[in-house]
FIKOLFI-188583 format. One record per residue (C-alpha): residue in one letter; x, y, z; residue number from 1. Coordinates in steps of 0.001 Angstrom, whole numbers. Example, Ala and Ser with C-alpha at 12.3 -4.5 7.8 and 13.67 -1.06 7.14 Angstrom:
REM FIKOLFI-188583
<atom><rest>a</rest><c1>12300</c1><c2>-4500</c2><c3>7800</c3><nr>1</nr></atom>
<atom><rest>s</rest><c1>13670</c1><c2>-1060</c2><c3>7140</c3><nr>2</nr></atom>
This chain:
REM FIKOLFI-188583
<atom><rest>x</rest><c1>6653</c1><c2>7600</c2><c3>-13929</c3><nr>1</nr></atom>
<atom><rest>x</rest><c1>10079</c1><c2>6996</c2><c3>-11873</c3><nr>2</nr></atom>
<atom><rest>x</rest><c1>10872</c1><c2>6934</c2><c3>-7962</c3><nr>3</nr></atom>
<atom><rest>x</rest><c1>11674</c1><c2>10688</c2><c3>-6841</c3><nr>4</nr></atom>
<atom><rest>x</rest><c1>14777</c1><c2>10404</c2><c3>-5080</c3><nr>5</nr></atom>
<atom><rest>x</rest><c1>14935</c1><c2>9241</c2><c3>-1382</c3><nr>6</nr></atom>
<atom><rest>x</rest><c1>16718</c1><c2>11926</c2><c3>-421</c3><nr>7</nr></atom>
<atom><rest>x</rest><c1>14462</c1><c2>14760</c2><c3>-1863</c3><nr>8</nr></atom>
<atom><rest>x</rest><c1>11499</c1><c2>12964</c2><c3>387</c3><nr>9</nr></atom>
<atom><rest>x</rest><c1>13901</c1><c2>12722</c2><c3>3170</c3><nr>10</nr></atom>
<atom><rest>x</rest><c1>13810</c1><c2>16717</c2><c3>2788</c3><nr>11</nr></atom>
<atom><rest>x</rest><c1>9954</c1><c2>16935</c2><c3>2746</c3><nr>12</nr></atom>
<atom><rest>x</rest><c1>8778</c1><c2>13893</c2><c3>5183</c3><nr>13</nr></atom>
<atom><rest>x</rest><c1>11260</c1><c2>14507</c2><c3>8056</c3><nr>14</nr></atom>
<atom><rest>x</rest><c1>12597</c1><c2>18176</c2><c3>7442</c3><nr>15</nr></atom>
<atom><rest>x</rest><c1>10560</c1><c2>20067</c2><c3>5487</c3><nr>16</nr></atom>
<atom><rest>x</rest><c1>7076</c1><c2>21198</c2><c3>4584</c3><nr>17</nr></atom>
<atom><rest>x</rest><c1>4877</c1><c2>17679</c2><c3>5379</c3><nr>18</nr></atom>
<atom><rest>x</rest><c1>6853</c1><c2>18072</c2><c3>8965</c3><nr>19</nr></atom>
<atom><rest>x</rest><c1>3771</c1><c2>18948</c2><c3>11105</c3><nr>20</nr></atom>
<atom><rest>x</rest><c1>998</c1><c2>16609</c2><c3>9406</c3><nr>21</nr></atom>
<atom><rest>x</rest><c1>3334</c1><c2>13804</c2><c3>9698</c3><nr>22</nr></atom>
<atom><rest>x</rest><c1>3665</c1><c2>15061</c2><c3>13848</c3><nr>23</nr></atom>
<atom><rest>x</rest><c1>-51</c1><c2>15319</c2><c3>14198</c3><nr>24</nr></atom>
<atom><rest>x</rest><c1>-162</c1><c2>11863</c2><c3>12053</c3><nr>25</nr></atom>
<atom><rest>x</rest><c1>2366</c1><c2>10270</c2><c3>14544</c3><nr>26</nr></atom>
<atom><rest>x</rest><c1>255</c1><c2>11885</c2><c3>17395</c3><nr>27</nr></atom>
<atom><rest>x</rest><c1>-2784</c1><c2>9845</c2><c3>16475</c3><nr>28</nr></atom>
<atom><rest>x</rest><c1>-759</c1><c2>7009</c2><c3>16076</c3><nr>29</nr></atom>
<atom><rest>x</rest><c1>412</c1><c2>7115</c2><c3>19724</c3><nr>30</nr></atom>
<atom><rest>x</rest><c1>-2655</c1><c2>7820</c2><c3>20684</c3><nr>31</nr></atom>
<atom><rest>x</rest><c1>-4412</c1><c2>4854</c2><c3>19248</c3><nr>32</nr></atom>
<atom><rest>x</rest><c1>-2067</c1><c2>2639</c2><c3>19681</c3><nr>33</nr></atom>
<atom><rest>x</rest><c1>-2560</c1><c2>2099</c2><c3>23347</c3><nr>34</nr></atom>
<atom><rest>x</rest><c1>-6101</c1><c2>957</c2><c3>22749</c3><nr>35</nr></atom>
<atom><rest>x</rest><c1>-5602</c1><c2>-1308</c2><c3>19789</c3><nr>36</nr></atom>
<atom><rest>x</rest><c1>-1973</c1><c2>-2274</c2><c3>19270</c3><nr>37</nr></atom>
<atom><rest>x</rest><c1>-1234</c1><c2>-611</c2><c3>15554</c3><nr>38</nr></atom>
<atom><rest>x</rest><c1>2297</c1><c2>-995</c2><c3>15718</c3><nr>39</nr></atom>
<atom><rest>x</rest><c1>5155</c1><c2>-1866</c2><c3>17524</c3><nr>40</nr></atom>
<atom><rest>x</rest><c1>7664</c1><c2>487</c2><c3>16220</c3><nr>41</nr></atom>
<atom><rest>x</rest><c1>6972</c1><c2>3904</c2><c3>18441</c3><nr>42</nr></atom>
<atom><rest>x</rest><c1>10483</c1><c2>5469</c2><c3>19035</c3><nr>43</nr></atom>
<atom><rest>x</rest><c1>10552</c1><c2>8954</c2><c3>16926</c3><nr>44</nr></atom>
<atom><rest>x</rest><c1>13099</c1><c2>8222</c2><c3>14890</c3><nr>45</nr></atom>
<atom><rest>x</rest><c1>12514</c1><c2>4800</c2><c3>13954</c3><nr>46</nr></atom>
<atom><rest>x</rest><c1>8448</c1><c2>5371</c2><c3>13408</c3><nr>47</nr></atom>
<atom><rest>x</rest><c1>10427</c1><c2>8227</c2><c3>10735</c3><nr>48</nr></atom>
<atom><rest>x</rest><c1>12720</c1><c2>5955</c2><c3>8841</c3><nr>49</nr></atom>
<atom><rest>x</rest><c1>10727</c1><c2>2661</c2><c3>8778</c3><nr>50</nr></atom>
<atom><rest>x</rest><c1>6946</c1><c2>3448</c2><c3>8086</c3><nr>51</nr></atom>
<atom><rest>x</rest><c1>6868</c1><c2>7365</c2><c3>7032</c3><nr>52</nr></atom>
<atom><rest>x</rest><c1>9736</c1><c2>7667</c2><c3>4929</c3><nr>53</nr></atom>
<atom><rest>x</rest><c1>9329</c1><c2>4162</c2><c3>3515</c3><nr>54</nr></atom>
<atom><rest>x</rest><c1>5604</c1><c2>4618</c2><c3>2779</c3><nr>55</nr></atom>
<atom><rest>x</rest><c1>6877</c1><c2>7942</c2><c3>1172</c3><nr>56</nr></atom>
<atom><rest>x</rest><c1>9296</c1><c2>6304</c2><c3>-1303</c3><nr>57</nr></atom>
<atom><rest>x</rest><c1>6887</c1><c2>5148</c2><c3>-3872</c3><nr>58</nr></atom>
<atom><rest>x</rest><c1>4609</c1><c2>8253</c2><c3>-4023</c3><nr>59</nr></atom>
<atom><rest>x</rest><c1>5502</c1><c2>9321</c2><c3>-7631</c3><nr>60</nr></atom>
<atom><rest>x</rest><c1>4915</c1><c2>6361</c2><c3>-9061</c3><nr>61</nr></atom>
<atom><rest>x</rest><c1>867</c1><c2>6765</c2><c3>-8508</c3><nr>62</nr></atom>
<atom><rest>x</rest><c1>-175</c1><c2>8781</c2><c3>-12005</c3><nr>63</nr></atom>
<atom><rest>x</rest><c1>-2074</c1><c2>12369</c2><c3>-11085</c3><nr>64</nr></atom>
<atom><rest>x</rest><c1>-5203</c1><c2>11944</c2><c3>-9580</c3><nr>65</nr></atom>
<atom><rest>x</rest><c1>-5305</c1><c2>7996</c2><c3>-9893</c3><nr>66</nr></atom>
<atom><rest>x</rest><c1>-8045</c1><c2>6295</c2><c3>-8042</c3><nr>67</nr></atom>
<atom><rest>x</rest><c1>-6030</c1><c2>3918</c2><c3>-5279</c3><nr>68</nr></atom>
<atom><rest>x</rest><c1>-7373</c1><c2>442</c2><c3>-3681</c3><nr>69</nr></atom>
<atom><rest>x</rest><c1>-4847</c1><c2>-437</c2><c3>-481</c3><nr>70</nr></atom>
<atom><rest>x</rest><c1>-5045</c1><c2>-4027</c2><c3>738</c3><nr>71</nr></atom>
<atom><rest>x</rest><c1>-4465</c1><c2>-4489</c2><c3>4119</c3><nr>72</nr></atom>
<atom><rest>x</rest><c1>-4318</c1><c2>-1187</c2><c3>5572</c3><nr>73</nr></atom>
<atom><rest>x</rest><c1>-3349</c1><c2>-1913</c2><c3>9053</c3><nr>74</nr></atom>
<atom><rest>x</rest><c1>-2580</c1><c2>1215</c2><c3>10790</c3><nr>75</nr></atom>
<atom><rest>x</rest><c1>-2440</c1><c2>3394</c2><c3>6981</c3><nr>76</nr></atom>
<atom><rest>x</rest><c1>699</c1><c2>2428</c2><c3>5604</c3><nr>77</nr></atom>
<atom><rest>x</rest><c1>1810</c1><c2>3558</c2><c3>2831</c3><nr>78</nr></atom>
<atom><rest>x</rest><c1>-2116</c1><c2>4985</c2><c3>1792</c3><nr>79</nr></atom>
<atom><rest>x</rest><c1>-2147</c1><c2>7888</c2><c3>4947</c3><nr>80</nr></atom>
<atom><rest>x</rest><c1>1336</c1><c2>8749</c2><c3>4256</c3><nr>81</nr></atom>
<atom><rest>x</rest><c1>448</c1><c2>8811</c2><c3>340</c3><nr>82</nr></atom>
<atom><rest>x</rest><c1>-2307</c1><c2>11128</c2><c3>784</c3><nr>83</nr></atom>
<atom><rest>x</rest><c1>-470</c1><c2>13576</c2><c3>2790</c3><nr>84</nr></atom>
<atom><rest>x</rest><c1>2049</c1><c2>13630</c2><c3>-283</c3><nr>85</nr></atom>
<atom><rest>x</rest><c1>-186</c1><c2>13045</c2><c3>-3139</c3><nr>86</nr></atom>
<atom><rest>x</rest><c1>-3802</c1><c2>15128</c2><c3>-1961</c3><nr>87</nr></atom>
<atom><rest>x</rest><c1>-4780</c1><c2>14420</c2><c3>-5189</c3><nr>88</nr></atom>
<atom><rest>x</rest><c1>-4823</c1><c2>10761</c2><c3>-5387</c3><nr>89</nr></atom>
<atom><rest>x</rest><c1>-8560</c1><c2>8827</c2><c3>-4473</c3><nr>90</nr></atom>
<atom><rest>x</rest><c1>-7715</c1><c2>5798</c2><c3>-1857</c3><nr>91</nr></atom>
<atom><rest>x</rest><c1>-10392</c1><c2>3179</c2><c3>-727</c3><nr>92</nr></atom>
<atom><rest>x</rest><c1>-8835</c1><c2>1451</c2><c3>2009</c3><nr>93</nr></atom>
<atom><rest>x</rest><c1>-9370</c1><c2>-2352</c2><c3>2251</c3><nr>94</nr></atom>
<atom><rest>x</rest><c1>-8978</c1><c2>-3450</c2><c3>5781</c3><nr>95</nr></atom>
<atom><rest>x</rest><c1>-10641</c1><c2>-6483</c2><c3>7718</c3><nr>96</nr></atom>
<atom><rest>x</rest><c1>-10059</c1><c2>-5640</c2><c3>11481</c3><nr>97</nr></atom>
<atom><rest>x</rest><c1>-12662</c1><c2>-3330</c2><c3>12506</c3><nr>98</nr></atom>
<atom><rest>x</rest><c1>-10159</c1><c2>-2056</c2><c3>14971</c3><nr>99</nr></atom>
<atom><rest>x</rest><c1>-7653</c1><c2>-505</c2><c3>12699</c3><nr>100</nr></atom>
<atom><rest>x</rest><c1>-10700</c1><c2>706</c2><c3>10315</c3><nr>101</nr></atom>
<atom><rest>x</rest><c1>-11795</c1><c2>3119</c2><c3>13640</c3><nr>102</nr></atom>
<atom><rest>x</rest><c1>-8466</c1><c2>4027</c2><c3>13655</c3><nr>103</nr></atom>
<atom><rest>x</rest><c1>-8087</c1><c2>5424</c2><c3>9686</c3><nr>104</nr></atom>
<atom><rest>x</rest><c1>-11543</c1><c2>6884</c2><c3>10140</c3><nr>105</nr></atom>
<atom><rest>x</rest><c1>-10668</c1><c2>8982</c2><c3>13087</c3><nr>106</nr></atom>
<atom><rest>x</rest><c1>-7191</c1><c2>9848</c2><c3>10815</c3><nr>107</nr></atom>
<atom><rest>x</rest><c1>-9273</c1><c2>10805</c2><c3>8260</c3><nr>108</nr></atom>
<atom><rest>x</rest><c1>-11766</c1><c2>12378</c2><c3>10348</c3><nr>109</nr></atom>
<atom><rest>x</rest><c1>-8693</c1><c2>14861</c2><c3>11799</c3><nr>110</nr></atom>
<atom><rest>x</rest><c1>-6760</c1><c2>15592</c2><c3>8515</c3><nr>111</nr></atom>
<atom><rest>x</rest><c1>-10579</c1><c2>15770</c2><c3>7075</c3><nr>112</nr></atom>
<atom><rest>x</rest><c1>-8846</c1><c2>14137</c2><c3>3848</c3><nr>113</nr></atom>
<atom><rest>x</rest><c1>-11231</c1><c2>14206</c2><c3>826</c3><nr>114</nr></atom>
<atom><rest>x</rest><c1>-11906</c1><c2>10906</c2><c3>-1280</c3><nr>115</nr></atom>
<atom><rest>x</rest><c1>-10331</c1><c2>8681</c2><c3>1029</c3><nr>116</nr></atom>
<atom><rest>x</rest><c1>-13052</c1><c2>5492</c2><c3>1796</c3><nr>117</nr></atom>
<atom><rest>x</rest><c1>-12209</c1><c2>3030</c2><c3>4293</c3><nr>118</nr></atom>
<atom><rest>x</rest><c1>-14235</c1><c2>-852</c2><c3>4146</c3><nr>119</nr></atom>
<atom><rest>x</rest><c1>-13724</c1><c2>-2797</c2><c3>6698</c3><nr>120</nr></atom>
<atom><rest>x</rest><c1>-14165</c1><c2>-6371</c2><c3>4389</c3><nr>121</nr></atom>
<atom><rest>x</rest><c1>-11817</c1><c2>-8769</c2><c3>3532</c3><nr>122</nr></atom>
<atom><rest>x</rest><c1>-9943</c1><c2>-8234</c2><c3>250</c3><nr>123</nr></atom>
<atom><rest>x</rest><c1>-10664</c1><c2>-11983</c2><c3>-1536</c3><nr>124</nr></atom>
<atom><rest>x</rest><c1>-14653</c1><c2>-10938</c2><c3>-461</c3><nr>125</nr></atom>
<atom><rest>x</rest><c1>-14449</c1><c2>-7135</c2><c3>-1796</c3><nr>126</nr></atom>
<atom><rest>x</rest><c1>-12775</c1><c2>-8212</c2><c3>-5194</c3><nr>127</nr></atom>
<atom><rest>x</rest><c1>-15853</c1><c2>-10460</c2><c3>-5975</c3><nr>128</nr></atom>
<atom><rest>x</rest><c1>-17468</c1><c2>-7314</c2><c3>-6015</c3><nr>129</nr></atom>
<atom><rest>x</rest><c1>-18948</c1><c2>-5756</c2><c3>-9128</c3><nr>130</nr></atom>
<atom><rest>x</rest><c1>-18324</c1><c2>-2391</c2><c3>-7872</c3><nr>131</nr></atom>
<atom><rest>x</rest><c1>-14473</c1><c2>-2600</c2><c3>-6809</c3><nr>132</nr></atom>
<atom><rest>x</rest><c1>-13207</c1><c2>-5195</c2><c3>-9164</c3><nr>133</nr></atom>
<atom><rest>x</rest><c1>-11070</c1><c2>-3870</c2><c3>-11822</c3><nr>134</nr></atom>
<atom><rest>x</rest><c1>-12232</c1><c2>-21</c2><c3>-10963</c3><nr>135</nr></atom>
<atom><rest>x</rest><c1>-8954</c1><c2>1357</c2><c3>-9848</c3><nr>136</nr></atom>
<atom><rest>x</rest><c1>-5347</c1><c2>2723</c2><c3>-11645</c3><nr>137</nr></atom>
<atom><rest>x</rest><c1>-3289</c1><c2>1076</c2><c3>-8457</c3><nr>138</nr></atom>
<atom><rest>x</rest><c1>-3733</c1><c2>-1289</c2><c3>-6068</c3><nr>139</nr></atom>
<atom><rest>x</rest><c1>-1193</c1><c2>-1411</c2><c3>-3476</c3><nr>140</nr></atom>
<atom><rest>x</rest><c1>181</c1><c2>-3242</c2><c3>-310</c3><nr>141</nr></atom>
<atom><rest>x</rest><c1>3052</c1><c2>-3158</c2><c3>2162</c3><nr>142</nr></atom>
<atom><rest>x</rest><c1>3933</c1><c2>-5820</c2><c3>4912</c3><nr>143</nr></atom>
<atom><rest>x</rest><c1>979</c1><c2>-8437</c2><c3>3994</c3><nr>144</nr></atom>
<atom><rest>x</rest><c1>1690</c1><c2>-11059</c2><c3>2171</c3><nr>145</nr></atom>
<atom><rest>x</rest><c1>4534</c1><c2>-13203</c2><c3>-40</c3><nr>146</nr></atom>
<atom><rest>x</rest><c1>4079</c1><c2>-11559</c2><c3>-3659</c3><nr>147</nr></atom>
<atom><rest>x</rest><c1>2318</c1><c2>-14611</c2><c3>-5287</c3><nr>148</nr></atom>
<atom><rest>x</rest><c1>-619</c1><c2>-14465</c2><c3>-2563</c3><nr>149</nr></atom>
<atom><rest>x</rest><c1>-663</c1><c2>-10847</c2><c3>-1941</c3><nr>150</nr></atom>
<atom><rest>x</rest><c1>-551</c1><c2>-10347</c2><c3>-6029</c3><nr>151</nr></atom>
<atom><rest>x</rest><c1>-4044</c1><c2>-12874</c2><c3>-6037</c3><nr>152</nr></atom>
<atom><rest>x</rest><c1>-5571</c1><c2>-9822</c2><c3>-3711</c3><nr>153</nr></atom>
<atom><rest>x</rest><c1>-4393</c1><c2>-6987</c2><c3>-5427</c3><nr>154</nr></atom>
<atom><rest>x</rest><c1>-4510</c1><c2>-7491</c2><c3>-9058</c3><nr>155</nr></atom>
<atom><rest>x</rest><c1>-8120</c1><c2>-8048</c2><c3>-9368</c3><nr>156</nr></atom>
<atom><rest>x</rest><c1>-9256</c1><c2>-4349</c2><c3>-8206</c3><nr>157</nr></atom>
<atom><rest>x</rest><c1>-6730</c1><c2>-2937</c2><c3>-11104</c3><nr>158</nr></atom>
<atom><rest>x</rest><c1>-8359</c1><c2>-1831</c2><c3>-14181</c3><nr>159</nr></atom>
<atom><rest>x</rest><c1>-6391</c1><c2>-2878</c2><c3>-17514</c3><nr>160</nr></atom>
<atom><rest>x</rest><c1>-3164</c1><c2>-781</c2><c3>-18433</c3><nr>161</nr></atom>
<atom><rest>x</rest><c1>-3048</c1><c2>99</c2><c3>-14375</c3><nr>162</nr></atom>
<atom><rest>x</rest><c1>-514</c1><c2>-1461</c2><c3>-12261</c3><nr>163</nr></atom>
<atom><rest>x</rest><c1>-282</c1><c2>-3009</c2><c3>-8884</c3><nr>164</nr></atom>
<atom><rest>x</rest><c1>2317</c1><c2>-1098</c2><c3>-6223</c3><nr>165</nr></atom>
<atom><rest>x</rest><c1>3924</c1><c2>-3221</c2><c3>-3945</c3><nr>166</nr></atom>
<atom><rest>x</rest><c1>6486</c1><c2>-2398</c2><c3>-1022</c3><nr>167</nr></atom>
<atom><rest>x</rest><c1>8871</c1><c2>-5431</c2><c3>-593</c3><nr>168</nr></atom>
<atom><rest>x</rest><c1>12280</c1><c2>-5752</c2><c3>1740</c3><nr>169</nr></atom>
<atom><rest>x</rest><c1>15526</c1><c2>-5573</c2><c3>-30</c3><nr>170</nr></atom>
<atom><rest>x</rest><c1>15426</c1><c2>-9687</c2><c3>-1460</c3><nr>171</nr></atom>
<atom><rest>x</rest><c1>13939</c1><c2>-10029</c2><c3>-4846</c3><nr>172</nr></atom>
<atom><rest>x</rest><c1>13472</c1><c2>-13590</c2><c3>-5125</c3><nr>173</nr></atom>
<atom><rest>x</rest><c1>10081</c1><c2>-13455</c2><c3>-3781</c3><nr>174</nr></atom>
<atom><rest>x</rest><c1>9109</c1><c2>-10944</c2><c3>-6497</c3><nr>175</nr></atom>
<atom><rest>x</rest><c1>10910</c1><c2>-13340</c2><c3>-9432</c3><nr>176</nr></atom>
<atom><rest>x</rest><c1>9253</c1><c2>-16330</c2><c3>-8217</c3><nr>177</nr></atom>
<atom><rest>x</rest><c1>5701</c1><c2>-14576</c2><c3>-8573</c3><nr>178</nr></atom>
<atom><rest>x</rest><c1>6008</c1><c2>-14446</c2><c3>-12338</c3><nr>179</nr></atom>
<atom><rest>x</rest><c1>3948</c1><c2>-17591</c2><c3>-13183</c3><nr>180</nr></atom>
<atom><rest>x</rest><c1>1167</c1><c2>-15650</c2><c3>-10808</c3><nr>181</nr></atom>
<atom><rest>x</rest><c1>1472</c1><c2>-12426</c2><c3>-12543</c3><nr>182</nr></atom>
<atom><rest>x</rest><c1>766</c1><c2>-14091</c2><c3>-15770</c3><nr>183</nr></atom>
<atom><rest>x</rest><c1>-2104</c1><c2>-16308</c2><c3>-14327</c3><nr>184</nr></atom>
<atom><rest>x</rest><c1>-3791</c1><c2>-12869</c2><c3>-13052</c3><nr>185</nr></atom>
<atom><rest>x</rest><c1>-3666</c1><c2>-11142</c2><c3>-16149</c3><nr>186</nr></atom>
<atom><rest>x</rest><c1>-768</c1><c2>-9415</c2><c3>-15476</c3><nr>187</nr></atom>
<atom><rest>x</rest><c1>3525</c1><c2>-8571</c2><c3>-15753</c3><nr>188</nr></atom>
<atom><rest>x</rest><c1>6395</c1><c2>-7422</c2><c3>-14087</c3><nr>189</nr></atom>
<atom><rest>x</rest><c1>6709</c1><c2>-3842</c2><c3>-15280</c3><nr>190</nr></atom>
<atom><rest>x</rest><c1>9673</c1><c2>-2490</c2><c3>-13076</c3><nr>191</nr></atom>
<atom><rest>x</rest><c1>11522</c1><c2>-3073</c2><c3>-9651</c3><nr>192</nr></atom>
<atom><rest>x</rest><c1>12905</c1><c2>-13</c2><c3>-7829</c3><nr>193</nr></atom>
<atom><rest>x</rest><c1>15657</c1><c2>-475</c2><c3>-5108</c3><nr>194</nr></atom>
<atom><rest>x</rest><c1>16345</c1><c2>1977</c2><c3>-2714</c3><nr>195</nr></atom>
<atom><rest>x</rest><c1>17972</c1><c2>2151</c2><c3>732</c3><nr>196</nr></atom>
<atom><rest>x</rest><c1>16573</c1><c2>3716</c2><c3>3805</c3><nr>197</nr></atom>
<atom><rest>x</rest><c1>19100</c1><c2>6413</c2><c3>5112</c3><nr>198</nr></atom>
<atom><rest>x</rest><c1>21304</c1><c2>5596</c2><c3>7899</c3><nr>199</nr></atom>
<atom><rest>x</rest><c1>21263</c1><c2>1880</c2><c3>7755</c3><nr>200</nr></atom>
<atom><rest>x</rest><c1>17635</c1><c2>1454</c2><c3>8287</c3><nr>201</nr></atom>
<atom><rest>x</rest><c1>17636</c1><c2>-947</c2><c3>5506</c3><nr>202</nr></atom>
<atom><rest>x</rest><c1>17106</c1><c2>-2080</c2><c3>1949</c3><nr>203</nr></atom>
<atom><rest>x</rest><c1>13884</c1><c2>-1954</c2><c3>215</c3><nr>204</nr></atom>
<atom><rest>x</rest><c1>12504</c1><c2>-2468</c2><c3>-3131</c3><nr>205</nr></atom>
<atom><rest>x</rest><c1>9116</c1><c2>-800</c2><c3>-4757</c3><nr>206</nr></atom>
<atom><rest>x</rest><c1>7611</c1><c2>-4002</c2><c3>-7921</c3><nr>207</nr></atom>
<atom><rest>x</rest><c1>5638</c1><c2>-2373</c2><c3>-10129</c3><nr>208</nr></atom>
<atom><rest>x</rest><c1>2725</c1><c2>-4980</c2><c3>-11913</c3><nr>209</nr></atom>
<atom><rest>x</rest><c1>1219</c1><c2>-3979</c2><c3>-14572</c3><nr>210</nr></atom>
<atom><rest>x</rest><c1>-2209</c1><c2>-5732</c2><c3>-15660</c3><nr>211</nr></atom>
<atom><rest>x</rest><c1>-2281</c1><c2>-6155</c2><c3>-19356</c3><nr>212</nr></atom>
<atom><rest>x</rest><c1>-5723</c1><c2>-8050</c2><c3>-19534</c3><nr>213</nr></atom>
<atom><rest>x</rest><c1>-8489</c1><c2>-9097</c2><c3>-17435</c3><nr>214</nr></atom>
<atom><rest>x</rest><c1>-8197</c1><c2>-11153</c2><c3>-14166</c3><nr>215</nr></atom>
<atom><rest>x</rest><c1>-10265</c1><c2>-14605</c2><c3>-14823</c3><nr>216</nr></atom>
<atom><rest>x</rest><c1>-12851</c1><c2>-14575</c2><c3>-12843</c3><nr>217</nr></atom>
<atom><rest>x</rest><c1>-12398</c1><c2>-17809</c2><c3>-10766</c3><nr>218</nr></atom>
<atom><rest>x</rest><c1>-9486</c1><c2>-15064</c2><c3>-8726</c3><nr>219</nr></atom>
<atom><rest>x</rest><c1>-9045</c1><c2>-14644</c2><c3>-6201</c3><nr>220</nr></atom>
<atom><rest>x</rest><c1>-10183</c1><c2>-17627</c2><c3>-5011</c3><nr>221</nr></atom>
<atom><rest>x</rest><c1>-11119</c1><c2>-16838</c2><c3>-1252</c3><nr>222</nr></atom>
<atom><rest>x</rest><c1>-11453</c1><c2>-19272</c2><c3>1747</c3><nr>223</nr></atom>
<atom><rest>x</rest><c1>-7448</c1><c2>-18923</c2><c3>2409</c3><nr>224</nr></atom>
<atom><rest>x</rest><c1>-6611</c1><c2>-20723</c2><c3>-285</c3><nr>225</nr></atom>
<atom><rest>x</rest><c1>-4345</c1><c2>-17686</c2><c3>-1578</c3><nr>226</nr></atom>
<atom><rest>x</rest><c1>-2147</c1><c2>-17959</c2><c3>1208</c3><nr>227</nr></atom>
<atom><rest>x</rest><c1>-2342</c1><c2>-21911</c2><c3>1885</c3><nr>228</nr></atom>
<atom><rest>x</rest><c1>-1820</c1><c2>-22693</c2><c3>-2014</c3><nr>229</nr></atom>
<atom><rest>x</rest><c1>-502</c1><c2>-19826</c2><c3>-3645</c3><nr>230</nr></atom>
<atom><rest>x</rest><c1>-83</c1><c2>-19075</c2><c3>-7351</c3><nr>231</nr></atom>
């Protein structure tokens, strides 16, 4: 499945017919953010460009009614923006501030989205689990982790012949360098899509993992060792 073209989503995220969930979505955002510091990008425009159009720009590569794990949802990006694109994708949110999981259930509460779960668990704790691990078509993850570490969270709650999603900045390296992780994992690097937000808001790359075989079981290995010795 390819990237639809950034300027087609332009028309539908900021112009078009998504226009007034992504307002009421923004509203909530706002609203929330006062109490429990989400984010700190709140001008219009910018809130736009940087997390709805850029959480937008991987939407087609999700297969039709694929079941979605999201590490580290913070405040429900890309998976809110997602399921206001894609109502027929399944998302179970993976989040481990309790904070920001009251804040996607009251989202999800509002929009009264269907088969969207949130946990509030840690990822390396949730994979362990018989129930998550290796159930889903996609994981995915934006803004959480270098690739090797955030690739030991995500690539043990994808099923064989599913891939792992992951929303990078414009510089590759970090998605070359994971390779020897992708392999260790059980997995490859399927595809990497570049694309520029408009009007200089920057460069920006969707890597597509796909997992050709199970994850050994020893990953991931939990007590921080993902991020303090990673892959």
């Amino acid at each position: 499945m390819e990237m639809q073209n950034i300027n087609e989503l332009y028309e539908k995220v900021i112009l078009g017919e998504k226009r007034e969930d992504f307002e009421r979505f923004r509203a909530l955002l706002l609203e929330y953010n006062q109490r429990y510091n989400l984010t700190t990008i709140l001008e219009e425009k910018d809130m736009y460009y940087k997390h709805f159009l850029d959480s937008a720009a991987g939407a087609y590569l999700f297969k039709e009614n694929a079941r979605v794990a999201e590490i580290g949802s913070g405040a429900g990006f890309p998976s809110i923006v997602l399921k206001i694109l894609r109502p027929d994708l399944s998302f179970d949110l993976f989040e481990s501030v309790g904070k920001k999981c009251d804040f996607l259930c009251a989202v999800v509460d509002n929009f009264g989205f269907q088969k969207m779960n949130i946990y509030n668990i840690r990822a390396e704790d949730a994979a362990k689990d018989a129930k998550f691990r290796e159930r889903y078509d996609h994981a995915t993850a934006r803004a959480v982790a270098r690739m090797n570490t955030l690739s030991e969270y995500c690539l043990p709650f994808v099923k064989v012949g599913g891939s792992f999603i992951a929303y990078k900045s414009g510089d590759v390296t970090e998605i070359n360098e994971a390779e020897s992780a992708y392999k260790t994992l059980g997995a490859k690097k399927a595809a990497v899509y570049p694309y520029a937000l408009p009007e200089d808001y920057g460069e920006r790359v969707l890597a597509v993992i796909e997992k050709t075989r199970p994850t050994p079981t020893k990953y991931p290995r939990g007590n921080g060792k993902e991020r303090k010795n990673p892959l």
